[in-house]
C-alpha positions in Angstrom: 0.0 0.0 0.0 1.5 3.3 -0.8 1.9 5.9 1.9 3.0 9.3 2.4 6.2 9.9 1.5 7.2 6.5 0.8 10.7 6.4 -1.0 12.2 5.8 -4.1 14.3 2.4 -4.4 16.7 1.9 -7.4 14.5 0.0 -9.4 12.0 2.2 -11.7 8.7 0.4 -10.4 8.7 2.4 -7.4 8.5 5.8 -8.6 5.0 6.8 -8.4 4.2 9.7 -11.3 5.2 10.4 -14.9 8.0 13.4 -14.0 8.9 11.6 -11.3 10.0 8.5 -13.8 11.4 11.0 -16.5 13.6 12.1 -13.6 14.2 9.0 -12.4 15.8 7.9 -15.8 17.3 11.2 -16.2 15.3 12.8 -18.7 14.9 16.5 -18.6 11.6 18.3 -17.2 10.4 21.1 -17.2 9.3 22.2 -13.6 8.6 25.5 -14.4 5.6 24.6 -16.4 5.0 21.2 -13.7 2.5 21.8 -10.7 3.0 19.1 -7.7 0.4 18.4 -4.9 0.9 16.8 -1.7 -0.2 13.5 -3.3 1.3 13.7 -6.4 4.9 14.0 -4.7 4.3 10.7 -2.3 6.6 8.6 -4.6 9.3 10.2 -5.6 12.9 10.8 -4.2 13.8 11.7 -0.7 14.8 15.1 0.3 17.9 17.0 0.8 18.2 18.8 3.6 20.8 21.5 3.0 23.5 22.2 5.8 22.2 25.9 5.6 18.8 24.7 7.1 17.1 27.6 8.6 18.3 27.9 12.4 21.9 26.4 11.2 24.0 28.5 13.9 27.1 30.1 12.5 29.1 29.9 15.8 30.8 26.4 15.7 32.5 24.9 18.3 33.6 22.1 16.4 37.7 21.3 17.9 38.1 18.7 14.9 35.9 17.4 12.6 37.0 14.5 9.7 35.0 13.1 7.0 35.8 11.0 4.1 34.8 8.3 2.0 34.5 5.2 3.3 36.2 4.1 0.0 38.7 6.2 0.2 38.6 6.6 4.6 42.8 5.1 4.7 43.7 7.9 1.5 43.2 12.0 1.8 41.3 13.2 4.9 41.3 16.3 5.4 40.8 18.2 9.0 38.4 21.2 9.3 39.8 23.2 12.1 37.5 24.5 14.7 36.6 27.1 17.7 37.6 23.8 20.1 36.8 24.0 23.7 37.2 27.2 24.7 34.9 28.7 27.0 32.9 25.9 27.0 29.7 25.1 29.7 29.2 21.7 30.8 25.3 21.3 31.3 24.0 20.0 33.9 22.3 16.5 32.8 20.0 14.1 34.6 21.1 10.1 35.1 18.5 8.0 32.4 16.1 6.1 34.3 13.1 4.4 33.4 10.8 2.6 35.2 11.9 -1.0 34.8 16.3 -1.6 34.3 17.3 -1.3 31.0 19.0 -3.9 29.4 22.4 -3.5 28.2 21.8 -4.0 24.7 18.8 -3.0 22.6 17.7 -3.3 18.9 14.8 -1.5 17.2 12.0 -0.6 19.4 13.6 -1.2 22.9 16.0 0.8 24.6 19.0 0.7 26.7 21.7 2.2 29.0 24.9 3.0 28.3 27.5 1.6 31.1 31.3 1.6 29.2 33.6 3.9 29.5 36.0 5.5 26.9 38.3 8.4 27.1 38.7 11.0 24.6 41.5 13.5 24.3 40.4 17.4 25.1 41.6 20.7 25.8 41.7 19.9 29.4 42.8 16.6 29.0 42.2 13.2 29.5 38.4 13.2 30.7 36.5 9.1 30.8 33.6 9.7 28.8 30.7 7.5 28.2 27.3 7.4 26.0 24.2 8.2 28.2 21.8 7.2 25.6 17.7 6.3 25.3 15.5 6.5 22.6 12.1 6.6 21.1 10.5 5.7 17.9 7.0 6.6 16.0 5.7 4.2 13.2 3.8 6.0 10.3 0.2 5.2 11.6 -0.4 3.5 8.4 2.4 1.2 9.2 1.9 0.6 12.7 0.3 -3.0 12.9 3.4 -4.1 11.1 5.8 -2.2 13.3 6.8 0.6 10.8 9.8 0.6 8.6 12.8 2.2 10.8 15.3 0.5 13.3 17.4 1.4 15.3 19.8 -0.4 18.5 22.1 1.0 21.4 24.7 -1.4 22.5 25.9 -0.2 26.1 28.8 -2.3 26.1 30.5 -0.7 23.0 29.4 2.5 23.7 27.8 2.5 20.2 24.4 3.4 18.8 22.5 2.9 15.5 19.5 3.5 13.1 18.2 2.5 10.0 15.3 3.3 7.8 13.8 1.1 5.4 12.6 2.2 1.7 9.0 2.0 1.9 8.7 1.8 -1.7 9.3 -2.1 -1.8 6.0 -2.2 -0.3 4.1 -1.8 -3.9 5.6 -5.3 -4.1 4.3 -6.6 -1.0 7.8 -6.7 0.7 8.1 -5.2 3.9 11.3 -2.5 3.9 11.0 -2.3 8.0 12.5 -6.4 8.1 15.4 -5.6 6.2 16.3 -2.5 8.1 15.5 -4.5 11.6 17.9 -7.3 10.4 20.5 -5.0 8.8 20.6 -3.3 12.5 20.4 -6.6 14.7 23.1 -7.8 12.4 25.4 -4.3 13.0 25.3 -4.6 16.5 26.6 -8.3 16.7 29.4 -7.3 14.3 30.1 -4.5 16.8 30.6 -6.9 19.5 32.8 -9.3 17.4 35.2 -6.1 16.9 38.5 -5.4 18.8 37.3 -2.8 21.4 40.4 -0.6 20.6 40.7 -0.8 16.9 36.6 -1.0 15.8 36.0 -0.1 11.9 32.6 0.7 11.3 33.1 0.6 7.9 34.0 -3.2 8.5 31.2 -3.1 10.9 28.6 -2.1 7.6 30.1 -4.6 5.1 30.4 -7.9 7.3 26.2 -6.6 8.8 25.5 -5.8 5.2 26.5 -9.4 4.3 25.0 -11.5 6.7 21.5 -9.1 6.2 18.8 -11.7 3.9 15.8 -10.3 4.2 14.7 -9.1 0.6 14.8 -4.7 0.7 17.0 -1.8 1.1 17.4 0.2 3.8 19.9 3.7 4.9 21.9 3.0 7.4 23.9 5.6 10.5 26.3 3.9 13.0 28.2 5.7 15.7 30.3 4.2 18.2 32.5 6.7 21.5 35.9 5.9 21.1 39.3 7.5 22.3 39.5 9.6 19.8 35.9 10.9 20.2 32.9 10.2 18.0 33.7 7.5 14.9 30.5 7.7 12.7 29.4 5.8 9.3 26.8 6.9 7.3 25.1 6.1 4.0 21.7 7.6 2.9 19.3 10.4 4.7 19.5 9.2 8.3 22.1 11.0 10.2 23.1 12.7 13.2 23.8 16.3 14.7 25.8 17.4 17.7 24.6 19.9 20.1 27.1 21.7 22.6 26.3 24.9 24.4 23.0 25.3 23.2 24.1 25.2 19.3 24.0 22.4 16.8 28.2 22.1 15.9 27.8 19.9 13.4 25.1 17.8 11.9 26.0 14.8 8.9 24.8 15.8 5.3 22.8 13.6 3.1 23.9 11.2 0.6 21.2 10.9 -2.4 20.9 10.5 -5.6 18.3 12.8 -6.4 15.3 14.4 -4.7 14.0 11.6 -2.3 16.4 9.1 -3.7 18.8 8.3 -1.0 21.7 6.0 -0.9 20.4 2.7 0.5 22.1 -0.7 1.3 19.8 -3.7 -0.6 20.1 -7.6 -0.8 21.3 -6.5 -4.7 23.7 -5.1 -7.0 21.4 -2.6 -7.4 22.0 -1.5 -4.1 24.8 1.3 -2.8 27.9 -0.2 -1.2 28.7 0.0 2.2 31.9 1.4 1.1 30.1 4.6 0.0 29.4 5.5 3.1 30.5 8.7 4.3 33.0 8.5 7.8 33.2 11.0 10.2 35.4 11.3 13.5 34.2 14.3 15.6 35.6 15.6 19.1 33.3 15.2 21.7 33.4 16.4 25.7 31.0 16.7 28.4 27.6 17.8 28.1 28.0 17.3 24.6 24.2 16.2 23.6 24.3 13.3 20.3 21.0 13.0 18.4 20.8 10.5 15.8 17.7 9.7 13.3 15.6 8.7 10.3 14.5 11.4 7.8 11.2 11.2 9.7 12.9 13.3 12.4 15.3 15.7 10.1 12.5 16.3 6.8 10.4 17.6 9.9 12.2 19.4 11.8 14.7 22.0 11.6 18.2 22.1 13.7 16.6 24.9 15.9 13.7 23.2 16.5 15.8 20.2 17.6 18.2 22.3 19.6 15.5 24.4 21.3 14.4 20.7 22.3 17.2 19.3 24.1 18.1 22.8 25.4 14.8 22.6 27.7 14.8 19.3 28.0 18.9 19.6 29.5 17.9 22.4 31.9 14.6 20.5 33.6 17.3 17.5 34.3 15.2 15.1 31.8 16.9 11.7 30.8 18.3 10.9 26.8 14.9 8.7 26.7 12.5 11.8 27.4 14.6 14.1 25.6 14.2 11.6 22.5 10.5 11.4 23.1 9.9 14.9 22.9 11.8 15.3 20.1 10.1 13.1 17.9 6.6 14.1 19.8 7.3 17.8 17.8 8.6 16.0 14.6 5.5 14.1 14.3 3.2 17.0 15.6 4.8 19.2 12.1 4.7 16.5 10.1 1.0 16.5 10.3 0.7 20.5 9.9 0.3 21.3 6.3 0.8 25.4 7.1 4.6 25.2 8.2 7.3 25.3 6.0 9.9 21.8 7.3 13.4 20.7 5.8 11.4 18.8 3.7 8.9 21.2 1.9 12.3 23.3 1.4 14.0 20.6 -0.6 10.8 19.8 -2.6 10.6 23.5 -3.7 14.6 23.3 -4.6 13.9 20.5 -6.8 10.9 22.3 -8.3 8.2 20.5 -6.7 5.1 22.4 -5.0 5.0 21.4 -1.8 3.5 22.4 1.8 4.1 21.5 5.5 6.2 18.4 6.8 5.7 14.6 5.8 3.8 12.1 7.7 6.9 9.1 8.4 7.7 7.0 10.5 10.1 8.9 13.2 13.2 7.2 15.1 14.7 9.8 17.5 18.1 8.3 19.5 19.3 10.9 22.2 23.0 10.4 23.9 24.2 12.3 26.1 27.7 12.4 26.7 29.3 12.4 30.5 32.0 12.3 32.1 31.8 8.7 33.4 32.9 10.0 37.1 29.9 11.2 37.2 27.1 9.3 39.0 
């Protein structure tokens, strides 16, 4: 059944109108003279959410930041220089509880604590950080009963955290995207555990899950592990991450796609992206440092303000990484549903010459970590 805002997979089938196939093979159209409703746009290509994203600060406080192709992640990576740590206010943040003990390890819909500690080199020094981490997830109503088409897992153990979003479009062949992006995930977080705890590749990590993944689909994929050198990130497709210090988004992962609403997605195919496509990224991380990975259900909705102002309040009234994640994607859904305000996504859609208003209905995975120093209770 198609539903809003259901993707575009690398075979032609799935592209639901005839400009959205003429682009799809590369054929030129003329949007000037094309008019695109809601409905009319459910089936094409994801969005690209631009890095200049209304509420994008200017001030970064990024110390180092390093981002390359997996592909290419042992040849020419070049550092970006930042403000580093200067000046910088560790916010107060609440322990994670919930109201029954949270397993060490959690995949898709459950959730877990962080317990390992890493240390990571800063302006003040060694400091033992770990990954405070919860998170929260919101199926596409339509998509519900069958228990949506994200996943996502935190692994306490190995400090590391992933999510995953499967293509709906494979469901106009009665394949259900959501079990390949649940297995693809499972499978990432046993890999994790297989790797040497001071020399993990996530890269590695992708290929060997990306291997041992059957179920029939394709699916993005965003893994981030803590490790002494900070943040260690792999991403391929529209899920992604962001990092908020001070009260500012420092740095959030761009998109990979093909075209407008066409991500880069890992499938049981050649026709699939490789894992060695994906984009890596090693970021400097201290405490109070607050880590919010997602699906596009959380980024096409919701601008980096909107997130920041989020975690902001949640940080001040002491609320745990769970809560702060249930809020977050509580607001993502509540302007996906408003067809009056403008979202990342209805941005992108007019870039690409589409007519399109308010945010997209999706289903919404929303992991919060907050990172601590691990003397800390």
């Amino acid at each position: 059944m198609a539903v809003c805002g259901s993707r575009t997979s690398h075979i032609g089938h799935f592209v639901g109108n005839i400009a959205a196939r003429r682009l799809h093979y590369g054929l030129a159209v003329n949007n000037s003279s094309l008019s695109y409703n809601n409905r009319s746009i459910e089936n094409v290509r994801k969005a690209n959410i631009s890095l200049r994203n209304k509420g994008q600060p200017h001030n970064f406080m990024l110390s180092q930041y390093f981002r390359t192709s997996g592909s290419k992640r042992r040849g020419h990576i070049s550092p970006y220089e930042g403000f580093g740590l200067e000046g910088f206010r560790i916010l107060s943040l609440a322990r994670f509880s919930s109201g029954t003990t949270a397993p060490d390890l959690s995949s898709d819909n459950t959730k877990g604590k962080e317990r390992a500690a890493n240390t990571v080199d800063s302006s003040e020094g060694k400091i033992h950080l770990k990954l405070n981490s919860g998170s929260f997830y919101l199926p596409h109503p339509a998509k519900a009963k069958t228990g949506g088409e994200d996943a996502h897992f935190i692994c306490g153990p190995a400090q590391a955290i992933g999510v995953a979003d499967g293509v709906g479009g494979w469901a106009d062949l009665g394949i259900d995207a959501g079990e390949y992006a649940r297995e693809l995930m499972s499978n990432c977080m046993s890999v994790i555990q297989e790797e040497p705890k001071d020399s993990i590749d996530l890269i590695r990590v992708l290929e060997k899950a990306y291997m041992r993944t059957k179920a029939r689909g394709s699916s993005t994929a965003c893994v981030i592990a803590l490790t002494d050198e900070g943040l260690y990130a792999v991403n391929l497709g529209d899920s992604g991450f962001m990092l908020v210090r001070h009260g500012s988004a420092i740095f959030k992962s761009p998109v990979q796609q093909h075209g407008f609403n066409f991500p880069y997605q890992l499938e049981g195919s050649s026709a699939g992206d490789s894992p060695s496509l994906a984009e890596v990224f090693k970021v400097k991380v201290a405490p109070g440092d607050v880590l919010i990975a997602g699906t596009d259900g959380l980024f096409d909705n919701l601008y980096d303000a909107d997130i920041t102002g989020v975690v902001v309040h949640a940080v001040e009234a002491g609320l745990g990484p769970q809560m702060t994640a249930q809020k977050i994607a509580a607001l993502a859904q509540q302007r996906a549903l408003d067809p009056t305000k403008p979202s990342p996504f209805s941005d992108a859609a007019k870039e690409a010459g589409f007519e399109y208003h308010g945010g997209k209905l999706d289903d919404i995975t929303v992991v919060v970590s907050y990172v601590t120093n691990n003397a800390n209770p």
